[in-house]
C-alpha positions as CSV (number, residue, x, y, z in Angstrom):
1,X,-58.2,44.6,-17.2
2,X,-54.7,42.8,-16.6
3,X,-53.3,42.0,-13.3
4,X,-49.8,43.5,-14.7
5,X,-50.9,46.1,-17.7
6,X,-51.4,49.9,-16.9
7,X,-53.4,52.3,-19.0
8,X,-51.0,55.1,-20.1
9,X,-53.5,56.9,-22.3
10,X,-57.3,57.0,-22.7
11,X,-56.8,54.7,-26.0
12,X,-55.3,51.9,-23.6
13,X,-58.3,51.5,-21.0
14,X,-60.2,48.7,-21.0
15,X,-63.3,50.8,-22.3
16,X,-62.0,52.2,-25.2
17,X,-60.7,48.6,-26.5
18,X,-64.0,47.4,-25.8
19,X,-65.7,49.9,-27.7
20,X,-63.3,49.4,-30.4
21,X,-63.9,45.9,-30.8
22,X,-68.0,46.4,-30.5
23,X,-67.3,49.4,-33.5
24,X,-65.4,46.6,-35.4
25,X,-68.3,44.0,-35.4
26,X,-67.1,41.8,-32.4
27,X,-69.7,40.7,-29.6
28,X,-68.7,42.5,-26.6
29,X,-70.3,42.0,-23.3
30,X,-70.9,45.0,-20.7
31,X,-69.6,42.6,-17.9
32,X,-67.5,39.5,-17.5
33,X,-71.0,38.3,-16.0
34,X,-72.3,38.1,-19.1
35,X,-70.3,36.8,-21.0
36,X,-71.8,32.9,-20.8
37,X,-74.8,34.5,-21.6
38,X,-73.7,36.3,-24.8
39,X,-72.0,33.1,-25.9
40,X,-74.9,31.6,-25.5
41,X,-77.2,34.1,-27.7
42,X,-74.5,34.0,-30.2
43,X,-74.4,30.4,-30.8
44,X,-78.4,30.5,-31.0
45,X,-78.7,33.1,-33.3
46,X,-75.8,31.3,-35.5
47,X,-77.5,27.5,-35.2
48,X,-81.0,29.5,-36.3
49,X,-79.3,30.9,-39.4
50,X,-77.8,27.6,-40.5
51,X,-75.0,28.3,-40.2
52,X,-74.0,25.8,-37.2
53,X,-75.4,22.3,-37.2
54,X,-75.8,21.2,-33.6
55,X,-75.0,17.0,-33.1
56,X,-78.0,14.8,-33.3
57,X,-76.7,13.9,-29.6
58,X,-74.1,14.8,-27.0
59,X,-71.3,12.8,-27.4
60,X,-70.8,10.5,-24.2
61,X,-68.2,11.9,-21.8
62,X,-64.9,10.0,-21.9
63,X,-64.4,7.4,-18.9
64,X,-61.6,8.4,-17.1
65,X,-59.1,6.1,-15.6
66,X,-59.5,4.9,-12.1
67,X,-56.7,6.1,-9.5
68,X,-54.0,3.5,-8.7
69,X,-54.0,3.8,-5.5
70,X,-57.7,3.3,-5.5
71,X,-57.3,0.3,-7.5
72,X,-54.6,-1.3,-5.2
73,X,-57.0,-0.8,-2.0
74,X,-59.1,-2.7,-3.5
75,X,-56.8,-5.3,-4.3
76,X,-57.0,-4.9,-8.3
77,X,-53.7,-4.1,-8.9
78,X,-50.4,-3.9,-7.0
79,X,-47.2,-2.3,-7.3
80,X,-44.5,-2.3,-10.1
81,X,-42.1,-5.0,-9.0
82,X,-38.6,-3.0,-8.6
83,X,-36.6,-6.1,-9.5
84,X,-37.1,-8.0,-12.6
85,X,-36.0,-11.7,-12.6
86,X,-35.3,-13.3,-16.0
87,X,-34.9,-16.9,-14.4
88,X,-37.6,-17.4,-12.0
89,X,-41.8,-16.3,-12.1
90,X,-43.8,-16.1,-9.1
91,X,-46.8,-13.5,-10.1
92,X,-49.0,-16.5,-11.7
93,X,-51.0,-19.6,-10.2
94,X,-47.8,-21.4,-9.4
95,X,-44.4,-20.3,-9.5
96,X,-42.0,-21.1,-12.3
97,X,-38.5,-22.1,-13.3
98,X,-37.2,-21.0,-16.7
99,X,-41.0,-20.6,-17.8
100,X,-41.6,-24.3,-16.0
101,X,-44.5,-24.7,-13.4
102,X,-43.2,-26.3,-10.4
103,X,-45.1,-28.8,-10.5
104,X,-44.5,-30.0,-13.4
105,X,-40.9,-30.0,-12.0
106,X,-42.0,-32.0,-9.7
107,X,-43.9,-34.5,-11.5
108,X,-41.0,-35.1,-14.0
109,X,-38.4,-37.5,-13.3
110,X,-36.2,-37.2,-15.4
111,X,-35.4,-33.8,-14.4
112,X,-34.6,-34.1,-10.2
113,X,-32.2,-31.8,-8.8
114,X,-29.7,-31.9,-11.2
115,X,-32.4,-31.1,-14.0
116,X,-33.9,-28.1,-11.5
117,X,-30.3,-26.3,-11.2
118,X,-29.7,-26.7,-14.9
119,X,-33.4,-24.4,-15.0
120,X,-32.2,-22.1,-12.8
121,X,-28.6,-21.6,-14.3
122,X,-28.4,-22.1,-17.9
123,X,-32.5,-21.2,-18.0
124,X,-33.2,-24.2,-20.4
125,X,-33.9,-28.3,-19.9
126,X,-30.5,-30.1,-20.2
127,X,-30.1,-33.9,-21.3
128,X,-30.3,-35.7,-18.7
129,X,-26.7,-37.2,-18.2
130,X,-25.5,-32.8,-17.7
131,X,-28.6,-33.0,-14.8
132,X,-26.9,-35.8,-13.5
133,X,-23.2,-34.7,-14.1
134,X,-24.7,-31.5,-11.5
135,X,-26.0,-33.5,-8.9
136,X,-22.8,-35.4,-8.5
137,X,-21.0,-32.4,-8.2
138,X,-23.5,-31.1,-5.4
139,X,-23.0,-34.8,-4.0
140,X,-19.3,-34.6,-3.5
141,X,-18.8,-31.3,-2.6
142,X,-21.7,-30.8,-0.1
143,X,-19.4,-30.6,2.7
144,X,-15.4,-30.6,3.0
145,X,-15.1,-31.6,7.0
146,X,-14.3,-29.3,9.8
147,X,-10.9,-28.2,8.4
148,X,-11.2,-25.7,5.3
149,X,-11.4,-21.9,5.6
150,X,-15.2,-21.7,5.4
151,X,-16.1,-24.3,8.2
152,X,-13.2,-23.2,9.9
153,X,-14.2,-19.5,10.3
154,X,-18.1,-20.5,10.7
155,X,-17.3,-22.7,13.7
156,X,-15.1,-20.2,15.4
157,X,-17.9,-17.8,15.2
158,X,-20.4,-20.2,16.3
159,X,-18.2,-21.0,19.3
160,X,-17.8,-17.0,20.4
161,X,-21.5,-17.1,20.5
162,X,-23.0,-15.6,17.4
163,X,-26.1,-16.4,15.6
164,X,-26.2,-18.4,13.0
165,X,-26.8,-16.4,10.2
166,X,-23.5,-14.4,11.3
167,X,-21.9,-17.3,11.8
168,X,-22.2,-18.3,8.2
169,X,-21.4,-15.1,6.7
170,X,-18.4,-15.7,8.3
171,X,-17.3,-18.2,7.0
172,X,-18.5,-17.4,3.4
173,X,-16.3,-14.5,3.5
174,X,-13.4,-16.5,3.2
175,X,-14.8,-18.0,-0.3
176,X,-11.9,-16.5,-3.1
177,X,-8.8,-17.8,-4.9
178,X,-7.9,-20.5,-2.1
179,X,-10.9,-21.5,-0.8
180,X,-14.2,-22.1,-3.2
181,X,-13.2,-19.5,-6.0
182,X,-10.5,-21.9,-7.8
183,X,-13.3,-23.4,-9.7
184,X,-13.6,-20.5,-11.7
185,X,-9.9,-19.3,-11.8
186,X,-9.3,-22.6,-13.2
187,X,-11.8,-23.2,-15.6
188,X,-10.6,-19.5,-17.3
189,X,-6.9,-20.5,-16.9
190,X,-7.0,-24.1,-18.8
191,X,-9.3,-23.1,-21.1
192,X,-7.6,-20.3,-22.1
193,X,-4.3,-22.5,-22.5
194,X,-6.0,-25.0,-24.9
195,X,-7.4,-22.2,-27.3
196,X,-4.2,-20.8,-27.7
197,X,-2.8,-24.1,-28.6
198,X,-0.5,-24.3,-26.0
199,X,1.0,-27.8,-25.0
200,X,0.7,-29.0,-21.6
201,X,4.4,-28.3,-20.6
202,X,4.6,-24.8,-22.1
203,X,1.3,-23.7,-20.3
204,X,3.5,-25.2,-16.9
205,X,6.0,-23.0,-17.9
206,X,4.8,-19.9,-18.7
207,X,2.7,-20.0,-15.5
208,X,6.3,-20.9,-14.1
209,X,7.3,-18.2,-15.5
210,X,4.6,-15.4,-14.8
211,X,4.8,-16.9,-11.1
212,X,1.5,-17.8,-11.0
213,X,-0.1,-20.7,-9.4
214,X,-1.8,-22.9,-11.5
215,X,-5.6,-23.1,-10.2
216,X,-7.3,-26.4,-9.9
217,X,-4.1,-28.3,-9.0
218,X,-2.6,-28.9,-5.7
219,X,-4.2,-30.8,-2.6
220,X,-2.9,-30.6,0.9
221,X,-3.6,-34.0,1.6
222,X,-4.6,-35.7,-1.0
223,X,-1.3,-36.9,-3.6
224,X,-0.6,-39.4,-6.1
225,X,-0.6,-42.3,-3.5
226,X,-3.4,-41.0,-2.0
227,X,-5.6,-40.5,-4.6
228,X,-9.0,-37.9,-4.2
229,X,-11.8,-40.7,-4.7
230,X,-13.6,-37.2,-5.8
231,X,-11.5,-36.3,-8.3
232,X,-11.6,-40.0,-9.8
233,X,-15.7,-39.8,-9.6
234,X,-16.0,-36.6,-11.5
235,X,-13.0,-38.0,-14.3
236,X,-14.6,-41.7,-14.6
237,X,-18.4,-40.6,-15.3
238,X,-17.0,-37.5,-17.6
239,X,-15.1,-40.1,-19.5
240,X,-18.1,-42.5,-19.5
241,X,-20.5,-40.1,-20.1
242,X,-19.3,-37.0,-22.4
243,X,-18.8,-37.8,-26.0
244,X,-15.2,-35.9,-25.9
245,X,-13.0,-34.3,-22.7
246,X,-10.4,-32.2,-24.2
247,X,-10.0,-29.8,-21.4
248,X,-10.4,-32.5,-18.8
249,X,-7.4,-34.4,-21.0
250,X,-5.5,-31.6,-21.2
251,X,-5.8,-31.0,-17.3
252,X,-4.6,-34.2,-16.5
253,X,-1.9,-33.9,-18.7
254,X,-0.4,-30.6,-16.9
255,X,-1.5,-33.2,-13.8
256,X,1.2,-35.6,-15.3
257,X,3.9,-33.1,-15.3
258,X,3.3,-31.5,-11.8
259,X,3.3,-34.5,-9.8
260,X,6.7,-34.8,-11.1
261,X,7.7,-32.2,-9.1
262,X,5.3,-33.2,-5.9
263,X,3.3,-36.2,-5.7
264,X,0.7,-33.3,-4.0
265,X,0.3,-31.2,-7.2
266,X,-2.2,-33.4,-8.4
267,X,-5.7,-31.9,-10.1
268,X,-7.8,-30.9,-7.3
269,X,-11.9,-31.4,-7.3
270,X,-12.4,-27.6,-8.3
271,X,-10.0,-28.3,-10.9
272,X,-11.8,-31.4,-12.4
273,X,-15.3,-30.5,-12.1
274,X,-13.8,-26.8,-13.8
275,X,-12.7,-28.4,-16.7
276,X,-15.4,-31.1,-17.0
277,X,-18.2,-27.6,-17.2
278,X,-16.4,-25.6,-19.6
């Protein structure tokens, strides 16, 4: 029978195609209920005329997998991480930096901070006067007083009575352009001026020019008679250190040329440690 055909004729029952079949040679049970049973006397009768070989043996029965979440109850397995990170490893006997244990961080000392941020930035060891070129920077700009945007904003915050995890979202929502972002702006900017081949006073006037404001220079305290003792660490150990400085040179030429026009146009700290990365 079918669940959806329907016997138009006497030639379209289920009987007559049965006996068709049976008149045709086929094995054709009187019942579904024997139809294991049939199978089962056909297959004999064909393994007692040689004409099927039964195996020496039943083949084992394949091992199937066990269920995750079976596996994770008991502790075996655990979930696909969601996030992938490229730069630090946790999911082994120790964390690691860049494929580096931690404690072999730790042990080497050579490396120190400086060496551990170069890890976890560029992802490979650096020689050891870049690891110490980093930790000056974290040095001198670990804090910039009461006064700048970021402090600023943080301690007003702080002062209305907010927590201090708001409070210093606060006040790193002022990071951009003016405030933190320079670095950047400026590395781009200077960079971009020597590889063009520009001269100093052309890349002060085109930015003249364009009407943009040339990142990295300009302090509003700090001027040419009073000098930014950060400025003049980051310049005196590049120039001590690095085996050339052509941005850094080039900066403090376009330095040379804007103090002309304020003694407070000077290269900032973003500026100098900008040009001293690229």
């Amino acid at each position: 029978g079918h669940a959806g055909g329907r016997a138009r004729g006497g030639g379209e029952t289920a009987t007559s195609k049965n006996l068709a079949l049976r008149q045709a040679g086929a094995h054709v049970p009187r019942s579904f209920d024997e139809y294991g049973d049939l199978i089962a006397k056909v297959y004999q009768a064909l393994v007692d005329g040689g004409v099927i070989v039964p195996p020496a043996s039943e083949p084992l029965a394949p091992t199937l997998p066990t269920d995750f979440d079976e596996l994770r109850k008991k502790g075996l397995v655990r979930k696909r991480a969601n996030f992938v990170s490229s730069i630090s490893d946790d999911r082994g006997a120790e964390p690691t930096y860049a494929g580096v244990p931690i404690s072999e961080i730790a042990a080497d000392d050579e490396l120190g901070v400086g060496g551990t941020i170069a890890l976890l930035w560029f992802r490979r060891r650096l020689p050891r006067y870049v690891s110490k070129f980093i930790e000056l920077c974290v040095i001198i700009c670990a804090d910039h007083g009461p006064c700048v945007s970021g402090a600023h904003n943080t301690i007003v915050a702080a002062r209305a009575g907010k927590d201090l995890v708001s409070s210093l979202i606060s006040g790193l929502a002022t990071i951009g352009p003016r405030f933190g972002g320079a670095l950047d702006d400026a590395a781009q900017m200077f960079a971009a001026a020597l590889d063009q081949g520009l001269s100093p006073e052309a890349f002060v006037e085109q930015c003249k020019r364009e009407k943009k404001v040339i990142m990295g220079i300009g302090h509003k305290v700090k001027s040419l008679d009073n000098p930014d003792r950060r400025v003049v660490l980051v310049k005196e150990y590049a120039k001590s250190h690095f085996s050339a400085t052509p941005l850094l040179d080039f900066a403090v030429a376009v330095e040379l040329i804007t103090t002309k026009k304020r003694a407070n146009l000077i290269l900032n700290v973003d500026g100098a440690i900008a040009v001293c990365f690229v």
